[in-house]
Every structure is written in structure tokens, then in C-alpha cells.
C-alpha positions as CSV (number, residue, x, y, z in Angstrom):
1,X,0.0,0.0,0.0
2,X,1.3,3.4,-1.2
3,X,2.4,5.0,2.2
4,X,0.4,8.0,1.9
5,X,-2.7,6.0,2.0
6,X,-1.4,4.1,4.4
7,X,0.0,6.7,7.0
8,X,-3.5,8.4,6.2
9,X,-6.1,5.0,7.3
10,X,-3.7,4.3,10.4
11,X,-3.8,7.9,11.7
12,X,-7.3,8.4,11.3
13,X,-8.1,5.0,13.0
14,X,-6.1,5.1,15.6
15,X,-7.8,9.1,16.8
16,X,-11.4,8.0,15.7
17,X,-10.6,4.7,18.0
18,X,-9.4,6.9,20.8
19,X,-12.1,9.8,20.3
20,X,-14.8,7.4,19.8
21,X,-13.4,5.2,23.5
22,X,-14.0,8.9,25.7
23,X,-17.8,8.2,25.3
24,X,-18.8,11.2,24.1
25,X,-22.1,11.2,23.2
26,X,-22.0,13.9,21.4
27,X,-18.9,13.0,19.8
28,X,-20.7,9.5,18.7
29,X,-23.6,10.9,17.8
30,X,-21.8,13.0,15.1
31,X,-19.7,10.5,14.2
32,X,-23.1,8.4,13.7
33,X,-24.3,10.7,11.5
34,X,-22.2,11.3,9.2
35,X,-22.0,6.8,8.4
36,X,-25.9,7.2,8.1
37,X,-25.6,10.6,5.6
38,X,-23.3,8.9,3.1
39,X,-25.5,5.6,2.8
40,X,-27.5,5.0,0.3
41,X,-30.9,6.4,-0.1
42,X,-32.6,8.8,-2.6
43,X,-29.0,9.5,-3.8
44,X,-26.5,6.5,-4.3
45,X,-23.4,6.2,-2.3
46,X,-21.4,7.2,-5.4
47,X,-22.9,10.4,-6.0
48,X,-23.1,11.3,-2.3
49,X,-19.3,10.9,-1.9
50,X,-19.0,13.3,-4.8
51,X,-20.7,15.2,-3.4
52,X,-18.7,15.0,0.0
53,X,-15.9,15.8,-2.2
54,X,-16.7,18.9,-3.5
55,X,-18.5,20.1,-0.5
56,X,-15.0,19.2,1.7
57,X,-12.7,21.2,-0.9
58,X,-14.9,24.2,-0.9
59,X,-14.6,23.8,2.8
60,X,-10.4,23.6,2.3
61,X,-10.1,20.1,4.4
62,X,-7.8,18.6,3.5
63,X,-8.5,15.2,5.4
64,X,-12.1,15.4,4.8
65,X,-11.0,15.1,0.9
66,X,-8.6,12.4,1.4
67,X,-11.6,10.6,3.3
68,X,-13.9,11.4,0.5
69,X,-11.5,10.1,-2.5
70,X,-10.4,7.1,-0.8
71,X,-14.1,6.2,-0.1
72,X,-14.7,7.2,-4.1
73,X,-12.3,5.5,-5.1
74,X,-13.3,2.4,-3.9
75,X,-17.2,3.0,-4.6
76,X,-15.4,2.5,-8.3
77,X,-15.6,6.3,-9.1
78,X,-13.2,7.0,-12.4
79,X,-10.6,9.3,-12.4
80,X,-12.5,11.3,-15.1
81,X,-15.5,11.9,-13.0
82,X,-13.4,12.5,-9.6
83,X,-12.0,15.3,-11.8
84,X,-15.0,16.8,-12.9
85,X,-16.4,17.0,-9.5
86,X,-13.2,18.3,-8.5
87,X,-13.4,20.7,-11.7
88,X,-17.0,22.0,-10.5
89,X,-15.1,22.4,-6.5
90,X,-12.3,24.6,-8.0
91,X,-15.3,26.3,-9.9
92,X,-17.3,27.4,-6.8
93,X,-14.2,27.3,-4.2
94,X,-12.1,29.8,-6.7
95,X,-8.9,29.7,-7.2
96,X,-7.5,29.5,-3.3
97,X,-9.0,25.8,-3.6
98,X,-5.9,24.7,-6.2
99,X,-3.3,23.9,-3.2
100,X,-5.9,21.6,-2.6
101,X,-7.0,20.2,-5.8
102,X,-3.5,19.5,-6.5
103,X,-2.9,17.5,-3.6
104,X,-5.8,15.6,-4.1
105,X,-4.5,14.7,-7.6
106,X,-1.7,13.3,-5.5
107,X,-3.8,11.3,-3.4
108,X,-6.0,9.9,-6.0
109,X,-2.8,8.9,-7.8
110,X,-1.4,7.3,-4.7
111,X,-4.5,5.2,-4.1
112,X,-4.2,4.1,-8.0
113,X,-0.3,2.7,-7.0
114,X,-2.0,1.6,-4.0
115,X,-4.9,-0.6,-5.6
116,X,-6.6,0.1,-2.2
């Protein structure tokens, strides 16, 4: 596994497991939330994690798009249309979104070496 990818699932584990083990129940009930927002419904998963994506580099989070691609990736979303969401982001985020469009290029590329 490409160790971007890698580094990225452990870290994010590892805190969620340790957030999610304070019993917060706010914390939970967020973190519940968001699983049941991005299932499928009215809109399929695919199109909700686009979605996600755009919304998240609007928003300039850069983990949040990470999340969001690595779940695309695997819901089998092509290159072509991650782009074109991404294209439509950079459209509505302006141009202080590119830092962040360009490392998502680099993420989406290391989850392609990565096969995950």
C-alpha cells in the first residue's frame, strides 16, 4: 500500500478509535451521522461521496478530501468523474481551492499505485 494512503487509514483509526473510546455522546452521535448521511438512499453512495468531495474542498479540508476520495475510489468512481467534481469544487471554491485540488491529484494517484 502506497504509504500516503497508508499513514493516512492508520492515523485516522487510531484518533477516531481513541475519540470514539472517551464516550462522548456527542462525539458519537456526530460521528453516527455522518456513516448514516453517506448511505445510500434517494441518492447512491457514489454520488453522495462526490458530493462529500466537492462540499469538503470548498470547505479547504484537507482530510475530509482524502476521506472522501479514498471512499470514491473504492465505490469504483473513475478518475474522469473524480476530476470533474473536482473541476465544479475549484469552480465554486475559486482559485484559493488549487493547493488543494493538487494534492488531491496526488492522493488519488497514490490510491491508484496503492490498488486500495
Amino acid at each position: 500500500m502506497n504509504n500516503q494512503v497508508k499513514e493516512f487509514k492508520d492515523y485516522r483509526a487510531k484518533m477516531n478509535e481513541k475519540l470514539l473510546a472517551d464516550n462522548n455522546l456527542v462525539i458519537k452521535r456526530i460521528f453516527n451521522l455522518d456513516t448514516n448521511a453517506y448511505a445510500e438512499g434517494a441518492l447512491d453512495v457514489k454520488t453522495k461521496e462526490l458530493l462529500g468531495l466537492v462540499a469538503s474542498t470548498v470547505l479547504r479540508c484537507d482530510d475530509c478530501i482524502k476521506y472522501h476520495l479514498e471512499t470514491s475510489y473504492k465505490e469504483g468512481i473513475s478518475k474522469e468523474e473524480m476530476m470533474e467534481a473536482m473541476g465544479i469544487a475549484t469552480l465554486v471554491g475559486g482559485t484559493i481551492v488549487i493547493p488543494h485540488l493538487r494534492r488531491a491529484y496526488e492522493f488519488w494517484e497514490a490510491l491508484e499505485e496503492s490498488g486500495q
